[in-house]
C-alpha positions in Angstrom: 65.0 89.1 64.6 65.3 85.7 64.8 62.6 83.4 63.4 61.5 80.4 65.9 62.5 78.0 63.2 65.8 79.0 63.2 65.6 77.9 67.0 64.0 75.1 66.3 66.9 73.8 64.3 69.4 74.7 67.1 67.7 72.8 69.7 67.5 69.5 67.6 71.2 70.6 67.3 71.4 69.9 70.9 72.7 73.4 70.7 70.8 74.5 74.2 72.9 77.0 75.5 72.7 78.9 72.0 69.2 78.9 72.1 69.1 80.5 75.4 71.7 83.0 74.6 69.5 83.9 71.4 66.6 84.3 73.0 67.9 86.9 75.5 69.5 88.6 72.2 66.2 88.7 71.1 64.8 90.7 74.0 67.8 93.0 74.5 69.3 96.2 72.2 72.2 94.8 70.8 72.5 97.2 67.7 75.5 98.2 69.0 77.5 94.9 68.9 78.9 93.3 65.4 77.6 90.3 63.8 81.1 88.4 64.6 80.6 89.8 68.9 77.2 88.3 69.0 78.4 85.0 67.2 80.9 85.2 69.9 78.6 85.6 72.5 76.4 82.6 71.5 79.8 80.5 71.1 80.9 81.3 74.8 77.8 80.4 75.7 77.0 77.5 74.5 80.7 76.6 75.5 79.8 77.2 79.4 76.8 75.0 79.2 78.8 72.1 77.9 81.5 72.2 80.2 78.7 72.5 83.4 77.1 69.6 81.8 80.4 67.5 81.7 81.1 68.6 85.1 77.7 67.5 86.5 78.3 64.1 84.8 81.9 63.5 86.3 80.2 64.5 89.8 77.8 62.2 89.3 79.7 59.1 88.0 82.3 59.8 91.0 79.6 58.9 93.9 81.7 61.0 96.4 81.0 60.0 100.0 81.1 63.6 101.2 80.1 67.1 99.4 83.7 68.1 100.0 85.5 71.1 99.2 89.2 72.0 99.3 88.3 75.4 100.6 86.4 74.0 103.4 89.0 71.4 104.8 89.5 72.7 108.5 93.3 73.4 109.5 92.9 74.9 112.9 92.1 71.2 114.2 95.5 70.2 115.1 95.6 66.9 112.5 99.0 67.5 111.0 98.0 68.5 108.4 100.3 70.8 106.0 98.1 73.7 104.2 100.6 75.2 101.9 101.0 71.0 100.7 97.2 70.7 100.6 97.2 74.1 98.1 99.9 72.4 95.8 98.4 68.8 95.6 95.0 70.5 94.9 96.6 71.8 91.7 96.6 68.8 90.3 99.9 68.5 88.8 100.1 64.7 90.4 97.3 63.8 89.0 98.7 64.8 85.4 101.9 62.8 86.3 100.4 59.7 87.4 101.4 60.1 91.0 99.4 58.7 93.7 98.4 59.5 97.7 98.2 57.8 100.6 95.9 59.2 103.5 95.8 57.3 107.0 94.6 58.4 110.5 92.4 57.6 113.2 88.9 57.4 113.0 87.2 60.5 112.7 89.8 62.5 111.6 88.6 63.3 108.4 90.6 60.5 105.8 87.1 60.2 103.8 86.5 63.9 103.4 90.1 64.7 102.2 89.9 62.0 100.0 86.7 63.1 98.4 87.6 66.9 98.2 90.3 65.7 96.3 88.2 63.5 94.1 86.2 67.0 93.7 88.9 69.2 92.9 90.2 66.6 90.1 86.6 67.0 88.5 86.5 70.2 88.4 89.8 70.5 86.9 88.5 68.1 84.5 89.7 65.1 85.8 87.6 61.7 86.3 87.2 60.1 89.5 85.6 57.4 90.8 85.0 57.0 94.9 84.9 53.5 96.2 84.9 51.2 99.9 87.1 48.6 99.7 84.8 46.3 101.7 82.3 46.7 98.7 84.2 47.3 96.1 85.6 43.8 96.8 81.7 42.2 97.3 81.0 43.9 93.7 83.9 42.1 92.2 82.8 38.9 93.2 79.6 39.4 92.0 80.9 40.4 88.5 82.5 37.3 88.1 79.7 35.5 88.9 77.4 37.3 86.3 79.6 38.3 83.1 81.0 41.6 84.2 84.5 41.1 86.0 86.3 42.3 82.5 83.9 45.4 81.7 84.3 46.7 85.8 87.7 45.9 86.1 87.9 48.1 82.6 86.3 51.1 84.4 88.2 50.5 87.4 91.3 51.0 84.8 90.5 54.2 83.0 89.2 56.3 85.4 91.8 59.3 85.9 91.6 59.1 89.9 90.6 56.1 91.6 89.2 56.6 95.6 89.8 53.3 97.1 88.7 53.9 101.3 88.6 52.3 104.2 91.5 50.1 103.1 93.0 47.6 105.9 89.9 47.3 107.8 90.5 43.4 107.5 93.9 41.3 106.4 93.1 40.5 102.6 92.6 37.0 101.5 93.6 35.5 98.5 91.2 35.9 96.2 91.0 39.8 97.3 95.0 40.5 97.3 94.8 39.2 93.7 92.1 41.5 92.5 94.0 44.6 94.2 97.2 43.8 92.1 95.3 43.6 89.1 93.7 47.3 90.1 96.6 48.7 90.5 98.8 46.8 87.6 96.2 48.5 84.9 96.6 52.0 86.6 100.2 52.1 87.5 101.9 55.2 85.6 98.9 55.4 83.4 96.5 56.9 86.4 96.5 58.0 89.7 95.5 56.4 93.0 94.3 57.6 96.4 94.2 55.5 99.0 92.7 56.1 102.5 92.8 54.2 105.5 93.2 53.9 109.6 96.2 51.6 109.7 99.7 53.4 108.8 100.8 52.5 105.5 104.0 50.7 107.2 102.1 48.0 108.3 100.2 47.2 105.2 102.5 44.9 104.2 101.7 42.0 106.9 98.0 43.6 106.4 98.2 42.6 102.9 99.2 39.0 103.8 101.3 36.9 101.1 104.5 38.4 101.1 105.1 38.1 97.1 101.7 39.9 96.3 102.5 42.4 99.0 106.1 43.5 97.4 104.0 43.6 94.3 100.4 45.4 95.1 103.1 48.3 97.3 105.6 48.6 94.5 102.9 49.8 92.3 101.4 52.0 95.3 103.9 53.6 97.7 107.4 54.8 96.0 105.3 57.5 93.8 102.8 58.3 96.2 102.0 61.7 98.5 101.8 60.6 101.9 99.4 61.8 104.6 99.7 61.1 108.4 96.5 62.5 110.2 96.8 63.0 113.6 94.6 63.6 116.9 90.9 63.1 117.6 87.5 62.4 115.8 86.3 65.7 113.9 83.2 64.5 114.3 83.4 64.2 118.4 85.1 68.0 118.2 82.0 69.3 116.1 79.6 67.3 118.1 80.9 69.3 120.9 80.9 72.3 119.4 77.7 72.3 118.8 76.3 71.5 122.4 78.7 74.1 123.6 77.1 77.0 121.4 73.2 75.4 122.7 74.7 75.7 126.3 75.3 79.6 125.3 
């Protein structure tokens, strides 16, 4: 049996999920198993608590829109949208080669979710994402330049292994903002991966973008090694806010 200061000593380890796994030892018949298969046991478990604790914190520092799931992407909505190419991108493999993706469609039809059950599939494959509006993401810029912070955001902005940037195009960039997107995408481009989602097709994002030299530029870095999605049809929500006051009516 175990003495509690042996436990003791494991938890100011920060060992947790050894401790646990000892103390159900400790109450089960185990006579059976070697010293090396219990040591194993502990290891293994000590290993799954680490890796849930690493998930939790990528979760968390991703601030996903949407609790989205891969598995739970609706394809009988007729959206265009390709399963057997969702299955392969949620592999991952663009993400390992730096590849980015481009989702557009009409309001409703789910850009945001896709984009975050992406960003949820990439942290669970161990991948770090980060989920951001452009609207505020370009309000926060301006505020770290203001207060000290522009170089340590624009460094986060730069490491993170998937960067969510939605709602793009909502309004024709201005200078300031076109500037601050090319220097996004400059520190990522073939070091990380991008996902972009928006209403307006990503053929008219050049004139969206404005000056025509920072336009070539910011899509160079964007579109040629990008997955692109074209959603198609109504708003989800309208079809489930139907659904639902058909199935009351019943």
């Amino acid at each position: 049996m175990l003495s509690h200061p042996t436990i003791e000593k494991l938890e100011n380890l920060r060992l947790g999920g050894m401790v646990m796994a000892l103390k159900e030892q400790q109450s089960m018949d185990l006579d059976n198993l070697s010293f090396e298969e219990r040591l194993g046991l502990l290891v293994d478990r000590e290993t799954v608590e680490r890796d849930n604790r690493r998930l939790k914190t990528r979760f968390r520092q991703a601030r996903l829109r949407h609790q989205a799931c891969i598995e739970d992407i609706d394809f009988k909505q007729p959206r265009g949208l390709d399963k057997s190419l969702i299955m392969r991108l949620a592999e991952c493999s663009w993400l390992h080669r730096h590849q980015n993706m481009i989702i557009t469609g009409p309001t409703g039809a789910g850009k945001s979710y896709l984009a975050c059950a992406f960003a949820k599939k990439a942290c669970r494959s161990g991948y770090t994402a980060s989920y951001q509006r452009m609207p505020r993401l370009f309000e926060e810029i301006n505020l770290a330049k203001g207060d000290g912070r522009y170089v340590k955001l624009m460094a986060g902005l730069a490491k993170v292994d998937l960067l969510v940037l939605d709602d793009f195009g909502l309004q024709p960039l201005n200078q300031e903002q076109r500037h601050d997107l090319l220097e996004i995408l400059e520190d990522r481009y073939q070091l990380r991966s991008t996902l972009v989602a928006g209403q307006l097709p990503h053929e008219h994002w050049h004139e969206q973008i404005g000056d025509p030299t920072l336009a070539d530029a910011i899509l160079d870095r964007l579109i040629h090694n990008a997955h692109i999605m074209q959603l198609k049809g109504g708003s989800m929500r309208k079809a489930k806010a139907d659904l639902t006051a058909l199935n009351r009516e019943e």
